[in-house]
N, C-alpha and C positions, 0 to 999 in steps of 0.2 A: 396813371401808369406806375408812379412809384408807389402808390397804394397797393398795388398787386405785387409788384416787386417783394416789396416788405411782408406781406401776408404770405408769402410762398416761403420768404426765407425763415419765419418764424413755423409756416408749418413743416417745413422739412429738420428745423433744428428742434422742434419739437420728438418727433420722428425719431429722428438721430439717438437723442438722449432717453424714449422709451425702450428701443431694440434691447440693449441691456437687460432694462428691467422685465423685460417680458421672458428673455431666459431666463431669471431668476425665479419668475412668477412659474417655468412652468416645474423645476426641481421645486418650488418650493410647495405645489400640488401635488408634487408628487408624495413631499413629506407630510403634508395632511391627509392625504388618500390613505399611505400605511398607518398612522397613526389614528384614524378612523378603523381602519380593520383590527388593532389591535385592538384597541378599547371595547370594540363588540366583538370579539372573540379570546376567549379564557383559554391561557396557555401556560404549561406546568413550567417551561422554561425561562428565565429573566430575558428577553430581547435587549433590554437598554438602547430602547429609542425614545429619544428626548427630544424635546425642543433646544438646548443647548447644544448638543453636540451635531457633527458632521453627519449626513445621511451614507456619503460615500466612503468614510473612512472608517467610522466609528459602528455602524449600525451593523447588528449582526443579520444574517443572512443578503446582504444587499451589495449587488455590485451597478456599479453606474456604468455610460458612458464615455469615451476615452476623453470628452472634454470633459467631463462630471456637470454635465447641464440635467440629464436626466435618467432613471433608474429604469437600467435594462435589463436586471436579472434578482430575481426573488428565490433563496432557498433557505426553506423554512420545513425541512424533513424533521421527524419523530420529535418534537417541540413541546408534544402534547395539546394543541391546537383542537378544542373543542364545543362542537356547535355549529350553526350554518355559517355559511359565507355570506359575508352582508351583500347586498347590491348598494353599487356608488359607489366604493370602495375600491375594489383593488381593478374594477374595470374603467378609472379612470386614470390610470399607467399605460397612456397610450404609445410608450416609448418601450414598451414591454415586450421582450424577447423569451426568457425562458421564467418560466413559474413554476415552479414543487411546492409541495405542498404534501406529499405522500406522507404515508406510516403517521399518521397523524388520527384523529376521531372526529371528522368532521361530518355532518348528517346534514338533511335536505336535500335538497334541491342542486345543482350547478347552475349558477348566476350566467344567465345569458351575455350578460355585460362583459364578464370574466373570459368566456370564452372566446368570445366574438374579438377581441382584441387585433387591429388590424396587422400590427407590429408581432405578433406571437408564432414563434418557430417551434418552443418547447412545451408539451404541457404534461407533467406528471404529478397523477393523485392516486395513485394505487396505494392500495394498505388504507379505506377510509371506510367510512358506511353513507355516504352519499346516496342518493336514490331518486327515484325520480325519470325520468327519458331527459336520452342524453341530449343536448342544445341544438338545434338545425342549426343555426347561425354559428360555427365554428370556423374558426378565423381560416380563410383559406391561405395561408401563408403556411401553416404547420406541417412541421417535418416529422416530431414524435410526439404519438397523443396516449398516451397510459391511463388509461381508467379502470385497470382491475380489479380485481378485488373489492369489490363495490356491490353495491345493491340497487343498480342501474335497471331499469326494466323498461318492455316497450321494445319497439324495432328499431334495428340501427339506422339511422338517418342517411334517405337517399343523399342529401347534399354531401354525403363524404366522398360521391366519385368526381365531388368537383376540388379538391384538396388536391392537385395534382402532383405536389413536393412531399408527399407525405414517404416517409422512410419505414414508420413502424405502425402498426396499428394493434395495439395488445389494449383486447375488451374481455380477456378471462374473468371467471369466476363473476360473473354479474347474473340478473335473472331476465336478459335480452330474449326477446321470443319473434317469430315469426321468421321469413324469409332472409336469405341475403341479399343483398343488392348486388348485382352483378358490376364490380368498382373495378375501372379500368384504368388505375396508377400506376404509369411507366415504371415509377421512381419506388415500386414497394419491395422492401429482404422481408419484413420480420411482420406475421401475423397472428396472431392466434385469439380465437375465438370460442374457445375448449370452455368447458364447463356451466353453459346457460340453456336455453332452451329453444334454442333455437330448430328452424324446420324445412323441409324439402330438398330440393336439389342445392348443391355446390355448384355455384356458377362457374362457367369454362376457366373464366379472368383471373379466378381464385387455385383453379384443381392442380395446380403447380405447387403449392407448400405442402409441408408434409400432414402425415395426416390425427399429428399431434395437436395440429392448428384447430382441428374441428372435436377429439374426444370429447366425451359429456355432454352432446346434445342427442339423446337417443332418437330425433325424427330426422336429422341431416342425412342426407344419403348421397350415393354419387362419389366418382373419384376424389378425391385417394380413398376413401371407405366405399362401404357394401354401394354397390349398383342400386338403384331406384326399381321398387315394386314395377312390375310390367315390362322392363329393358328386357330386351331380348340380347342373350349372351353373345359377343363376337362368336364365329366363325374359326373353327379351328383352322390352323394354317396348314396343316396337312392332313390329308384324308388318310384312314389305316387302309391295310394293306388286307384283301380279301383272304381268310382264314387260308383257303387253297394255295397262296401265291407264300404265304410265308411258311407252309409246311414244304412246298417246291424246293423255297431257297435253302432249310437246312438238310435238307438233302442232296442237294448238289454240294453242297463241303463236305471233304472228308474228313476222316475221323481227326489226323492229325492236326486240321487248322482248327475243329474245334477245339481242341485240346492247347492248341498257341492262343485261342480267344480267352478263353478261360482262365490259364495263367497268367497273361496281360491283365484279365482285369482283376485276377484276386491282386498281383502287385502293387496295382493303380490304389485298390483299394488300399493295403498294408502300408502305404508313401501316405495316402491320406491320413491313415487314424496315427501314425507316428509326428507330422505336421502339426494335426489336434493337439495331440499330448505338449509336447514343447508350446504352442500357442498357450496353453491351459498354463503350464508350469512356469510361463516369462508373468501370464497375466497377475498370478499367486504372488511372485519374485515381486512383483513392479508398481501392481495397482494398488496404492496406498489413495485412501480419503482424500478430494484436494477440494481448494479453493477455487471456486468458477474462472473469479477473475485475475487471480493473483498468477498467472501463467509465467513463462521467463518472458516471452516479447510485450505479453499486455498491449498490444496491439488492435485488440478486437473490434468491430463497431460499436459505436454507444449500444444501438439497436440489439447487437447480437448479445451483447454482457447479459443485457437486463431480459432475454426471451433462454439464458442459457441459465443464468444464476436462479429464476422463477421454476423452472422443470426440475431442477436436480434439486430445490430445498419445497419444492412446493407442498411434499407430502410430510419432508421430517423439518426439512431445515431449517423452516421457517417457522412453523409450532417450537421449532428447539431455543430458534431464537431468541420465543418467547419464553421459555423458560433458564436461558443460559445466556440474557442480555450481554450488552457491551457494558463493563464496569468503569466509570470513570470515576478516576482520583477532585477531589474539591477541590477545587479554584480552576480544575481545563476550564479553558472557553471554549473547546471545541464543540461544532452542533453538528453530529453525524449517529449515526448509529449501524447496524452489524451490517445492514445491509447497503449501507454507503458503501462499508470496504469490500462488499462482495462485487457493487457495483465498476466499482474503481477501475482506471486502468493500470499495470501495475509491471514492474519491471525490476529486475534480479538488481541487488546491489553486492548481492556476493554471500558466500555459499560457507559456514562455519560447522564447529563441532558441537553447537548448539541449538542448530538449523538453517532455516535461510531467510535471510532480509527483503526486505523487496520497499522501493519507493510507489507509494503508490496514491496518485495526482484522482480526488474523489469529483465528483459531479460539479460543486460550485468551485474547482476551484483550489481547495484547503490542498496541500502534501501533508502529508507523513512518513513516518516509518514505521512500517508493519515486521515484526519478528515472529515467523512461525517457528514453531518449538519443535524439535524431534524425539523420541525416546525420553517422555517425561516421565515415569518413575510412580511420581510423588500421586496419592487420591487426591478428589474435589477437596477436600476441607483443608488439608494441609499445603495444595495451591494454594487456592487463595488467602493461606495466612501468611506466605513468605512475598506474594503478591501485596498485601498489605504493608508490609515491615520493607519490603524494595520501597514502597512508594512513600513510607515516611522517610527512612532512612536516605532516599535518594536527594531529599529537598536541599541540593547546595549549586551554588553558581555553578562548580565545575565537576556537576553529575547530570549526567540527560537524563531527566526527570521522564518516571516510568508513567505517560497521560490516565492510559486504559489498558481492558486485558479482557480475554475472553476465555473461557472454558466450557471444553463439551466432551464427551469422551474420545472422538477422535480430532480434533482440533485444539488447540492449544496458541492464540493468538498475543501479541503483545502490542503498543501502539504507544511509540514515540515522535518526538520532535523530531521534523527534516534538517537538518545543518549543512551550511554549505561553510567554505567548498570542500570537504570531506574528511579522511583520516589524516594522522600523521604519519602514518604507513604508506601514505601516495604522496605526500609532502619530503618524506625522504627519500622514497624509492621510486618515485613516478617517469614515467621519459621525461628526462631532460628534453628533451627535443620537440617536447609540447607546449612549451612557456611556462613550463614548473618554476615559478619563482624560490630560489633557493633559502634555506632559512641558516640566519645566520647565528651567532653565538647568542645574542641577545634573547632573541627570539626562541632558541631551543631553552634559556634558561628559565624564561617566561613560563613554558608550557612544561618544564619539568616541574614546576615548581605550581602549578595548577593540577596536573595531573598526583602529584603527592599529597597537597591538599585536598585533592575527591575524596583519596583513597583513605586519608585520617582521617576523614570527616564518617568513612560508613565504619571504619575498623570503632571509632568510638560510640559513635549514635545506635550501632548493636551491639551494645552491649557488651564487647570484648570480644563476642563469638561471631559476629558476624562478616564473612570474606568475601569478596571481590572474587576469586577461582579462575579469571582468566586474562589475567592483565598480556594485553600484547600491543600493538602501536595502533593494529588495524582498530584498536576497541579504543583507543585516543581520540576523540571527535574534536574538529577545529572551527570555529566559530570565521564568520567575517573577517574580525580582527585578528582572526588568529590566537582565538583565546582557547585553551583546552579544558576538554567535557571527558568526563570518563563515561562509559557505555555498558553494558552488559553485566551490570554489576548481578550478585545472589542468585544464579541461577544454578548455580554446580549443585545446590543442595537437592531440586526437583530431579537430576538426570541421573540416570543410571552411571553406574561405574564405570568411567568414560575409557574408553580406547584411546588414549592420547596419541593421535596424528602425528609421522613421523615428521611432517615439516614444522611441527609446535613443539616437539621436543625440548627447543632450547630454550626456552620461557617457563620452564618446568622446575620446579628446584627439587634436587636428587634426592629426595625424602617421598615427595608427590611420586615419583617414579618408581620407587620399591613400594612402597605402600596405599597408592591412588589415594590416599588423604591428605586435606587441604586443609591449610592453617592461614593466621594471619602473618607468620612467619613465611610461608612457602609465597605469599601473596607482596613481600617485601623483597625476597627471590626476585620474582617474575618484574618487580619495579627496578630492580638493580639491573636485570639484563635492558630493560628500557633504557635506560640511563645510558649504558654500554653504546645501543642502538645508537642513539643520539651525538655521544661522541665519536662515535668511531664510522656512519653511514653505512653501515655492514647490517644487516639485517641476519637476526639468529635461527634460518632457516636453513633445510634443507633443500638445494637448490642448483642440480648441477649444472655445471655449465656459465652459473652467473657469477661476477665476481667480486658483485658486493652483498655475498653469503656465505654465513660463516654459521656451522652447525652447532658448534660448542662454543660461542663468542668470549664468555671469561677465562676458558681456558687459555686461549689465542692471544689474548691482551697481558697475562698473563706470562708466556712464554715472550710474548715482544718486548717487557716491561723489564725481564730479565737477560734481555740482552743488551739493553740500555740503547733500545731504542724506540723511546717513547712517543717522540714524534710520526713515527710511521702508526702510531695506532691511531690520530684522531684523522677525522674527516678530511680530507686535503681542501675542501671549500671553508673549516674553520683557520685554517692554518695562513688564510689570506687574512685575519685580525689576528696581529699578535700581540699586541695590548692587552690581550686579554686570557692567554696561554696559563699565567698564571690559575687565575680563576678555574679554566680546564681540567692544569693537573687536581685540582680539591672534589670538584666532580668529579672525576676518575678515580680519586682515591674514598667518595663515598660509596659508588658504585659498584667499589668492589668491597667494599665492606658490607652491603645490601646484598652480594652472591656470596658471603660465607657458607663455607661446608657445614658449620654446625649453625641449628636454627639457633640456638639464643645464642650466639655471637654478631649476629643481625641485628641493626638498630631500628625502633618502633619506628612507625610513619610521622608521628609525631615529631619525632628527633630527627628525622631524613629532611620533614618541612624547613626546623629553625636550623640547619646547617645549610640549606641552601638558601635561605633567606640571608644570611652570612656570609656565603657566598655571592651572593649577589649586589649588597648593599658593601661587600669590602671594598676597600678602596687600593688604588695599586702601587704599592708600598715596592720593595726591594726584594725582585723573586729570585729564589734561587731557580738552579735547574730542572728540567720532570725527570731527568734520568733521578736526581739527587732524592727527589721529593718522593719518587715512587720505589725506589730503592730502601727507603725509612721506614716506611711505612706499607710494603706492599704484602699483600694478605693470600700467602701459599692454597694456592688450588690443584687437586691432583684430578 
């Protein structure tokens, strides 16, 4: 009996002590399963997957489990990914949820192993040259299956009416032939079948989508296209009226109600074609080129993005693609390309004189920041040379480095880092009432003193000529730590000769104003009223009704400087540290040496950096007053 005893206890603490290692065993098949797929398939991109590093942390396109035991998500889009798909490979991911693999140049076959995946909800390979009949064994778990764009042939596999979660089913542009199977999927929005060879009738289950879903198979017939050879036409709903019975009727009107008929409906008609006209003239006014998915809500279904952004680029957009790729700068790590961002779902961050921002959260996963452009000015060649010169010139801790860019005649894309949690323009002016943490002396001096080294950093790395054009708080980016990035740098040079917005007015220095030219002076201007911004919580807008905005901020400061009362100009949330008042008035007094009337009375970025670096690093010795200090020194503005 104690021999059994014992034997039990040693096999269950046996037991005990493998459960571990058998999670380990199965991420770490997972990392020899990818690492097999790489080895046999040749890709233009570096992966950097190692036997050293983390599969979950480090490996690009891979997202694990929320414990990280196993890999549940693979995206590996335009990579350059070229040749078959091994089999044993990546169909031994059995913890495997979505797989991409699109815009890539893969040939063969589709690995039944791959498909068949029991775990598998996502499966996109459009954009490949794959070929072959598509796999019967398709995981019935799948929600979205994308195999466009392919060289798929053969009939669509009955077992797809057993996929009953299926969401999308987009099989364009393949060379699929024979019948449809009549697929009776509760759960299907998004189909299309357009462009193969397929033949006969449109089953009942199907004749609900439109009938974009079936173009390009010239033998399909049936609702929503032409009726089927031999269908006899419905039945008109109303039988006419025997020639005798309608020459009765206009006979019994007399003259005068024909004559009320008449003029009714030329009205009817004249209300119509004036309707037309304005419909026509809003359309001309309004419908400018746009991005599928970059919408204000970017709310769309996955489904719908990817069946709305294929129709509208499928004849130009996507040939243009190929000739006006996504450009990225050396060293992004990002792995996406144009049609990630069209894919994207995408949401307004706010709307400038330069165009509109949008966040937009891509397929595995990545954020950025997408700036579309308006009213660019500049041709291909000289975009993309100030596109060049932004992206070396940009390379400083506190410049949001410009990733990628895109150009086509009517598009004009830009693709930055996402930063949270946002401007210094919602750091000083945001509801307090939202848990806006206030920022205090230290802090504003931090980030003026970051935001002046961006901006010395591009006025010298171009050459002397090269500006900033829109320096305002909203274009301040704040890091985690609250560290500042400057944003939107070299862009004035692309834009037409800009109608300066009358709420940016005061970030304008009075030179820019009579003459719409932009210097590195007028751009040392625009940093003095920041400066201003910052001490005093007064924002240099036009804004009525609010009362912490002020349209002409130096002049204000200004008049309050010379009534000797200086204290009413800074922030009333600084004036809780007065330790540090001192330091203030020196800010104050370079700030408004930064808004001089005359541009070379303005000091270079340069000199703005090591005065406030002096100021910050001074220590607090014996101050006089701000009335005294600003009264000495204070710099007449009319």
């Amino acid at each position: 009996m104690q021999h059994l005893v014992l034997i039990a206890f040693l096999s269950a603490s046996f037991l005990f002590l493998h459960i571990p290692c058998a999670r380990c065993a199965d991420l770490n098949s997972d990392r020899q399963a990818l690492l097999a797929f790489a080895a046999s398939v040749p890709h233009g991109r570096k992966l950097n997957w190692t036997l050293t590093t983390q599969v979950c942390t480090s490996w690009v396109g891979i997202k694990c489990t929320p414990d990280g035991r196993r890999v549940r998500e693979l995206h590996l889009p335009a990579v350059g990914l070229f040749g078959p798909i091994p089999s044993d490979t990546l169909g031994k991911l059995d913890a495997l949820q979505v797989l991409s693999l699109r815009s890539n140049r893969l040939t063969i076959s589709l690995p039944p192993d791959v498909a068949s995946i029991p775990s598998l909800h996502s499966l996109y390979l459009q954009h490949n040259n794959l070929s072959g009949i598509i796999p019967t064994s398709l995981s019935s778990n799948l929600t979205f299956l994308d195999l466009s764009y392919n060289s798929f042939d053969g009939e669509i596999p009955l077992k797809v009416q057993n996929i009953t979660q299926l969401t999308a089913l987009l099989l364009q542009n393949n060379s699929l032939s024979g019948p449809i199977p009549d697929l009776h999927l509760p759960n299907l929005r998004h189909l299309n079948l357009s462009n193969n060879n397929l033949s006969g009738p449109i089953p009942p289950s199907l004749q609900k989508f439109p009938a974009s879903s079936f173009f390009g198979n010239a033998f399909l017939c049936g609702l929503p296209l032409e009726p089927c050879p031999g269908t006899a036409p419905s039945p008109s709903p109303m039988s006419p009226l025997p020639p005798n019975t309608k020459k009765s009727f206009w006979k019994r009107l007399s003259l005068g109600v024909i004559i009320a008929i008449a003029a009714g409906g030329g009205l009817l008609l004249l209300i119509l074609i004036v309707v037309l006209l304005i419909c026509i003239f809003k359309r001309k006014k309004d419908g400018k080129p746009g991005i599928a998915s970059f919408s204000s809500k970017g709310k769309a279904a996955a489904g719908g993005r990817a069946e709305k952004s294929k129709q509208e680029y499928s004849s130009s957009g996507i040939q243009e693609a190929e000739r006006n790729k996504l450009i990225f700068f050396n060293g992004c790590s990002y792995n996406f390309d144009l049609e990630d961002l069209l894919r994207a779902s995408a949401e307004v961050l706010g709307k400038g004189s330069y165009g509109t921002t949008y966040k937009a959260v891509l397929e595995d996963g990545t954020t950025v920041v997408v700036k579309r452009l308006k009213e660019v000015v500049a041709g291909k060649r000289e975009f993309e040379q100030q596109m060049e010169i932004i992206g070396r010139v940009g390379q400083h801790q506190n410049a949001v480095q410009l990733r990628a860019y895109y150009y086509s005649k009517d598009e004009k894309l830009l693709v930055y880092d996402y930063m949270t949690p946002g401007s210094l323009c919602a750091a000083l002016h945001g509801n307090r009432t939202s848990g806006r943490t206030t920022l205090d002396w230290a802090t504003r001096v931090k980030i003026s003193l970051e935001a002046a080294r961006g901006i010395a950093h591009l006025h010298a790395e171009g050459g002397g000529k090269f500006i900033h054009g829109n320096i305002k708080s909203s274009n301040i980016l704040l890091s985690q730590g609250l560290s500042a990035c400057i944003s939107e740098f070299g862009l004035a040079q692309l834009m037409a000769i800009p109608h300066i917005p009358a709420r940016l007015i005061g970030y304008r220095a009075p030179e820019v104003l009579e003459t719409k030219r932009q210097t590195q002076k007028s751009d040392v201007y625009s940093y003095g009223v920041l400066l201003l911004e910052m001490l005093t919580g007064k924002a240099p807008l036009r804004s009525p009704g609010r009362e912490d905005s002020i349209e002409h901020l130096p002049r204000w400061v200004q008049s309050v400087v010379r009534e000797e009362w200086t204290s009413e100009v800074f922030d009333a949330d600084l004036l809780r540290h007065p330790n540090s008042e001192d330091e203030m008035v020196q800010m104050l007094q370079l700030a408004m040496a930064c808004v001089a009337i005359v541009p070379d009375q303005r000091p270079r970025m340069e000199e703005v950096v090591r005065r406030i670096e002096e100021i910050r690093n001074s220590s607090s010795g014996t101050r006089s007053s701000p009335e005294d200090k600003l009264k000495e020194e204070a710099i007449q503005i009319t």
